[in-house]
C-alpha positions in Angstrom: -45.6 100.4 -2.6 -47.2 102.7 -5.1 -50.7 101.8 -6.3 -50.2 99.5 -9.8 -53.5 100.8 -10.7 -52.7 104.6 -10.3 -49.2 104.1 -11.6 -51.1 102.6 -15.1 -53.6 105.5 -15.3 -50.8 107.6 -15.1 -48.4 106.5 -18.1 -51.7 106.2 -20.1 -53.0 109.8 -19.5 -49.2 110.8 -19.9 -48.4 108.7 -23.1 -51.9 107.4 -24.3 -50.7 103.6 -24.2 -51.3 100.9 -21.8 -47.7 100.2 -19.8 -46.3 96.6 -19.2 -45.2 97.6 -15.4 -42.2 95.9 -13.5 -41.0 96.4 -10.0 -36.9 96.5 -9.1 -37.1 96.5 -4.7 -34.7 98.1 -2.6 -32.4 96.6 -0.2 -30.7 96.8 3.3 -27.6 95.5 3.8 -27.7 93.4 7.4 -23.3 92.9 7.0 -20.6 93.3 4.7 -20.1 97.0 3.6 -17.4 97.9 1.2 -16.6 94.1 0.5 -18.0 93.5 -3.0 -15.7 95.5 -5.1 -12.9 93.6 -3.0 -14.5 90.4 -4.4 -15.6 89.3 -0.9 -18.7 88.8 0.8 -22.7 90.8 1.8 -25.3 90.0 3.1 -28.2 91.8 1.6 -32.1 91.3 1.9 -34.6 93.0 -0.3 -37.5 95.2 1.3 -40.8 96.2 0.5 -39.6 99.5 -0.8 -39.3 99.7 -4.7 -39.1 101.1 -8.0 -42.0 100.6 -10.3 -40.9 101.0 -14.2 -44.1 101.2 -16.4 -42.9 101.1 -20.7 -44.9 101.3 -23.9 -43.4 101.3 -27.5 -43.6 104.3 -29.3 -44.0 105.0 -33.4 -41.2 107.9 -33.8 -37.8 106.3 -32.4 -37.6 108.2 -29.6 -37.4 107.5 -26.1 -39.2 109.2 -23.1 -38.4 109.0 -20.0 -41.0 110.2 -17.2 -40.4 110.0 -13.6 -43.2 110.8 -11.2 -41.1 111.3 -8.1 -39.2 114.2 -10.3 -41.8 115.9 -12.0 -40.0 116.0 -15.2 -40.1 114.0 -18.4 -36.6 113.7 -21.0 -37.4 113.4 -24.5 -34.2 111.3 -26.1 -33.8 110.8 -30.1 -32.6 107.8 -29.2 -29.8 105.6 -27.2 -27.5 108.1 -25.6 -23.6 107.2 -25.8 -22.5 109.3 -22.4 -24.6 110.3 -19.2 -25.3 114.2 -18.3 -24.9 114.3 -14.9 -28.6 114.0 -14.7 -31.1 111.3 -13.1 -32.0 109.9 -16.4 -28.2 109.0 -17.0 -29.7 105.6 -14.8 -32.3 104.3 -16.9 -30.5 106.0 -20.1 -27.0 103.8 -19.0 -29.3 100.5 -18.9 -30.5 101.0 -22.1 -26.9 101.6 -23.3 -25.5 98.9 -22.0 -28.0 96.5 -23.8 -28.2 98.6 -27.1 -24.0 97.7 -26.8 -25.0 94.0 -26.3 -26.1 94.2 -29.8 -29.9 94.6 -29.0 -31.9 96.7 -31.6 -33.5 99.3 -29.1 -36.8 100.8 -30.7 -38.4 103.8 -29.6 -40.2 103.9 -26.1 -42.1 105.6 -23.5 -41.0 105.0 -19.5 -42.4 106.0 -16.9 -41.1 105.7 -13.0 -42.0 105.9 -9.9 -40.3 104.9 -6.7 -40.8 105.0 -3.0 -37.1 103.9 -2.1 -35.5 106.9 0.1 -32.7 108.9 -2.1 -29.5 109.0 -1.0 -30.2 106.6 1.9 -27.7 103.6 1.3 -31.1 101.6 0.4 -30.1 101.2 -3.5 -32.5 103.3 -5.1 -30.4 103.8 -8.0 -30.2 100.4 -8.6 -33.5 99.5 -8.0 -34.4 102.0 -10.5 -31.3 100.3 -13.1 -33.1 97.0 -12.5 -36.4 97.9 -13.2 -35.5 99.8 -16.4 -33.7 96.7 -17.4 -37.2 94.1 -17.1 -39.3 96.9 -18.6 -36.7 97.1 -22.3 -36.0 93.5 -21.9 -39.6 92.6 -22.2 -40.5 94.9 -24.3 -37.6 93.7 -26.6 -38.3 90.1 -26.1 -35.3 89.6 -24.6 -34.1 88.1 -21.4 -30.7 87.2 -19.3 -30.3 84.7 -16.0 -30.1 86.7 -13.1 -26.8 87.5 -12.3 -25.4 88.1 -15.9 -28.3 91.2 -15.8 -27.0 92.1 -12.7 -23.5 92.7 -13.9 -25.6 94.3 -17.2 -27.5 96.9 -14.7 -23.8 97.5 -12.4 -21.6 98.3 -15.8 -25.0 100.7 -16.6 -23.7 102.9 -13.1 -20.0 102.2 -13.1 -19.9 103.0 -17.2 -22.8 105.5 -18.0 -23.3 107.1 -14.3 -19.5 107.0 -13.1 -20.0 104.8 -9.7 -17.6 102.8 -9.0 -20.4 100.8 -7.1 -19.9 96.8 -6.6 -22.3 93.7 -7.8 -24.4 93.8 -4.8 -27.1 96.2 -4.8 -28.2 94.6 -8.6 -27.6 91.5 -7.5 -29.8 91.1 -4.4 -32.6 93.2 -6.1 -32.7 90.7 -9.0 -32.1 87.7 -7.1 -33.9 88.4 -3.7 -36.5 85.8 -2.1 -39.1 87.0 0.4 -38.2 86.1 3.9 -34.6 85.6 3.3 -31.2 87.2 3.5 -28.5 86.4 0.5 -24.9 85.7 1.3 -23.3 86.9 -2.1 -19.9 85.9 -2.9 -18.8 88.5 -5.0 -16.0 86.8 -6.4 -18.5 84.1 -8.6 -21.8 85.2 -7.6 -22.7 81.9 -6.4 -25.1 83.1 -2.9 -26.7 80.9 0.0 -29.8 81.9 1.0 -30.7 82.1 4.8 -34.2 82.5 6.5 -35.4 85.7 8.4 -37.5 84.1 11.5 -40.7 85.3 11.4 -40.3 87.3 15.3 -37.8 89.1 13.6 -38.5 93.1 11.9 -36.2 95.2 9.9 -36.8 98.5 11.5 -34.7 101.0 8.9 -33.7 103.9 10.3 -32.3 107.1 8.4 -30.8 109.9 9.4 -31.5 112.5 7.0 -28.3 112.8 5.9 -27.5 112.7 2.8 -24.6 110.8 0.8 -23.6 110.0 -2.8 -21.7 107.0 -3.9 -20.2 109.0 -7.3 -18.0 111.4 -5.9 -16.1 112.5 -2.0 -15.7 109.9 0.5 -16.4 106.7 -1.6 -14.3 106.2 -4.2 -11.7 107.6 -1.8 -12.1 105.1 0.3 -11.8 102.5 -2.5 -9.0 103.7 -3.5 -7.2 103.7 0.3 -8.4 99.9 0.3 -7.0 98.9 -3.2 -3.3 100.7 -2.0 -3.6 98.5 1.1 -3.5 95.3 -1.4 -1.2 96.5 -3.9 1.3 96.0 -0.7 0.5 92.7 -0.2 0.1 91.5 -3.7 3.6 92.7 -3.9 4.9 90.1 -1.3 2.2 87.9 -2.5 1.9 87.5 -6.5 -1.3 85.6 -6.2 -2.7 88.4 -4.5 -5.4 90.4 -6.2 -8.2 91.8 -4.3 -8.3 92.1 -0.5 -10.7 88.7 -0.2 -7.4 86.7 -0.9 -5.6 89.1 2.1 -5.5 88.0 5.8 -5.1 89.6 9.0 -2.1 88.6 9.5 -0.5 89.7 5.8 -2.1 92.9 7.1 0.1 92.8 10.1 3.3 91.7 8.5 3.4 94.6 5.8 1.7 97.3 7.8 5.0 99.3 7.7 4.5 99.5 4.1 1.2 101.0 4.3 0.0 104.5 4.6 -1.9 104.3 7.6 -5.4 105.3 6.5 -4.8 102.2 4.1 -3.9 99.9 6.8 -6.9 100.9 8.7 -9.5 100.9 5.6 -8.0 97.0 4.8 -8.6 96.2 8.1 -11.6 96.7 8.1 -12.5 95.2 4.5 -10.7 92.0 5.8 -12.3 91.5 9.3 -16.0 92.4 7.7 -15.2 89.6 5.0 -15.0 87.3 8.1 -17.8 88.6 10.2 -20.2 88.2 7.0 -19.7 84.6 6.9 -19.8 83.7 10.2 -23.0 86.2 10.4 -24.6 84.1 7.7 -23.6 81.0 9.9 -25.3 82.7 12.8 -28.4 83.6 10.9 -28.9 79.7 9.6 -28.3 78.6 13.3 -31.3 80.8 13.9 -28.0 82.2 16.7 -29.9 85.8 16.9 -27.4 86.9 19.8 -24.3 85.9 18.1 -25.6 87.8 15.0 -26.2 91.1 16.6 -23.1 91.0 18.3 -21.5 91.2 14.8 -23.8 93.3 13.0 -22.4 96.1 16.9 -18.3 94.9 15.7 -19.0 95.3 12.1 -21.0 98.5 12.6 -17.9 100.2 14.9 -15.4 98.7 12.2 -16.8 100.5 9.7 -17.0 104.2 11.8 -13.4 103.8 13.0 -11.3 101.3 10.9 -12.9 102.5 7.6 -14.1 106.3 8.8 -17.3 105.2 6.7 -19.9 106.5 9.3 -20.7 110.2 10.5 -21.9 111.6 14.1 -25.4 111.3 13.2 -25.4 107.6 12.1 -23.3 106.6 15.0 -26.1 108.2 17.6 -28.7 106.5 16.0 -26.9 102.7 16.5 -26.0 104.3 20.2 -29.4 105.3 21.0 -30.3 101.6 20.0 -28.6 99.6 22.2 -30.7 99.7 25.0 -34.7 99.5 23.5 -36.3 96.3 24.0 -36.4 94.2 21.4 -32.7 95.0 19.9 -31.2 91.9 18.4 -28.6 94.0 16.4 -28.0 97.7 14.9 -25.5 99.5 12.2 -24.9 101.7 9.5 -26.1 100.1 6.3 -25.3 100.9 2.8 -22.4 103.1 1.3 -21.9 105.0 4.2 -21.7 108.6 5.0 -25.1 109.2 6.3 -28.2 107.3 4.9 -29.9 104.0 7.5 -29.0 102.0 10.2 -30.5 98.4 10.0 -32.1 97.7 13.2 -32.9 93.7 13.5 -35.7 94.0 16.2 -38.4 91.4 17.9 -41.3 91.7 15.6 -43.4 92.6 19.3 -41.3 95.7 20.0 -40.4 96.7 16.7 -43.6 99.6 16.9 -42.7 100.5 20.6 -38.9 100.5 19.7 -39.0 102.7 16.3 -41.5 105.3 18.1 -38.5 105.4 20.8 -35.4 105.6 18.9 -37.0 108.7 16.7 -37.5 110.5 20.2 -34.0 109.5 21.0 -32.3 110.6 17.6 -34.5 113.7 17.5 -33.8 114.8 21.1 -29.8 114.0 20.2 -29.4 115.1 17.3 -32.0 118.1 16.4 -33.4 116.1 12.9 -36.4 114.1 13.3 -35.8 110.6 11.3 -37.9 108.4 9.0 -38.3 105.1 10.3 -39.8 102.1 8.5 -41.1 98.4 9.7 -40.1 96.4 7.1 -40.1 93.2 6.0 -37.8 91.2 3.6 -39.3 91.1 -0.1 -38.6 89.2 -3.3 -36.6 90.2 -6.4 -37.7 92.0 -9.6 -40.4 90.7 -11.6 -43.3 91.8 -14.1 -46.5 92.9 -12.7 -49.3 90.9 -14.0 
């Protein structure tokens, strides 16, 4: 993570004012992609990659937004009512949503900083939301349990930015605990948490390609999921997300179905089940039965739900066979971005040096690939 110390000295050289600083982490997602907005289940850990949110009042009402990362600093007369299709519409829909929660928003300086990977399926947008949200909160002396500022920071992209992301990436990054994965349930955001063993690295592997989650293949696919219900929940009145959907209602009105629907459903449904029983696995401390449904969930997701790409699918491939492997797939919205690698904390240096060979002899890109470990949620820096 970024030095605290230089990330201080800069806002005060930038803004003359000493910054209250907060950090909003990352996250990988070990199972259940494109789950949450169908009210089911993920199983998301945060990681030691993060955004760091620095704020000081200001005198004139207005607020100024600086991001290190960018180069570039927005001057604001005040709370904006509609994003620009710019990446201060993030920060700027936070603040939005809690000026529309009735808080008084005075005038502020923000500066960001953030070594999560763009475009990478690791959440940097909403680790940037969350830590926008601590820094005005607490300079507004306000505050929200967890998961209430977790739906506050998701409206903020599906409102202001025009996602149409689920609860998860807000949630986890609020709500994380070191060492541990979080089994969300979408539906009430109630969440188990399960240990990480200690022999056991999250080697994050990204292809260098690039996806967004506002426009193309997501919302498409959302909306290919969503038709998939409507079906059933036709037959079935009590029907209304794909988490109260089984296989077998799949089956029975399949004919119904267009059959990119049937096969996007499919998948939604059988990675609501793998989740849970991957959760189970992981509490067992069953490493072999978790990494074989982290391989199912990861080939579910590139055929059923046509979520993957060439690239991402060589780099779980190229995987299977390095010592060490417990379990690899494509991780975030899809598209492009990581894999998640769970690896045996001995191997995981041998194993990421081999997989970049791999991918880069494959593939022609050479890859980033991190060692991580699994961090806690979003708090002030002291």
């Amino acid at each position: 993570m970024h030095d605290p110390k230089r990330f201080r000295e800069m806002h005060r050289e930038r803004f003359h004012a000493e910054p209250a600083v907060f950090v909003g982490p990352g996250r990988v997602n070990l199972i259940g992609e494109h789950t949450d907005y169908a009210e089911g289940f993920v199983m998301p850990a945060a990681i030691n990659f993060a955004t760091l949110a620095g704020i000081s009042p200001r005198s004139d009402g207005k607020i100024a937004i600086y991001s290190e990362n960018q180069g570039e600093e927005k001057m604001f007369d005040g709370v904006q009512a509609k994003g620009m299709n710019h990446w201060t519409d993030y920060p700027m829909g936070v603040v939005a949503i809690l000026a529309g929660e009735g808080h008084k928003i005075p005038g502020f300086s923000l500066s960001i900083w953030s070594d999560v990977p763009l475009a990478s399926g690791l959440s940097s947008s909403a680790a940037l939301e969350v830590a926008t949200a601590l820094a005005v909160l607490g300079l507004i002396g306000a505050s929200y349990p967890g998961p209430v500022l977790a739906r506050l920071c998701q409206r903020a992209e599906n409102e202001f930015v025009g996602a149409n992301c689920g609860i998860m990436d807000q949630f986890i990054s609020i709500n994380a605990k070191k060492d541990h994965a979080l089994l969300l349930d979408c539906r009430d955001l109630s969440f188990k948490l399960a240990p990480i063993p200690g022999h056991v690295a999250l080697v994050i592997a990204n292809t260098m390609v690039k996806h967004s989650v506002a426009g193309g293949d997501y919302p498409t696919r959302r909306r290919e999921s969503e038709a998939a219900c409507a079906v059933i929940a036709s037959h079935k009145p009590g029907v209304k997300f794909l988490r109260d959907c089984t296989l077998e209602d799949l089956e029975k009105w399949r004919g119904e179905m267009e059959p990119k629907s049937y096969m996007r459903a499919k998948h939604v449904i059988s990675e609501n089940l793998r989740t849970v029983a991957a959760c189970e696995a992981l509490l067992k401390g069953d490493m072999k039965e978790l990494g074989r449904l982290m391989g199912e969930a990861h080939w579910s997701y590139s055929k059923d739900f046509e979520g993957s790409c060439a690239e991402a699918d060589a780099m779980v491939e190229l995987a299977q066979d390095l010592p060490g492997l417990i379990g690899a797939r494509l991780t975030g919205g899809g598209f492009g971005g990581c894999t998640i690698n769970l690896v045996e904390q001995t191997e995981a240096k041998s194993f990421a040096v081999e997989l970049g060979k791999r991918y880069t002899a494959r593939v022609g890109i050479t890859p980033q690939i991190h060692i991580c470990h699994a961090s806690g949620g979003a708090h002030r820096l002291e």
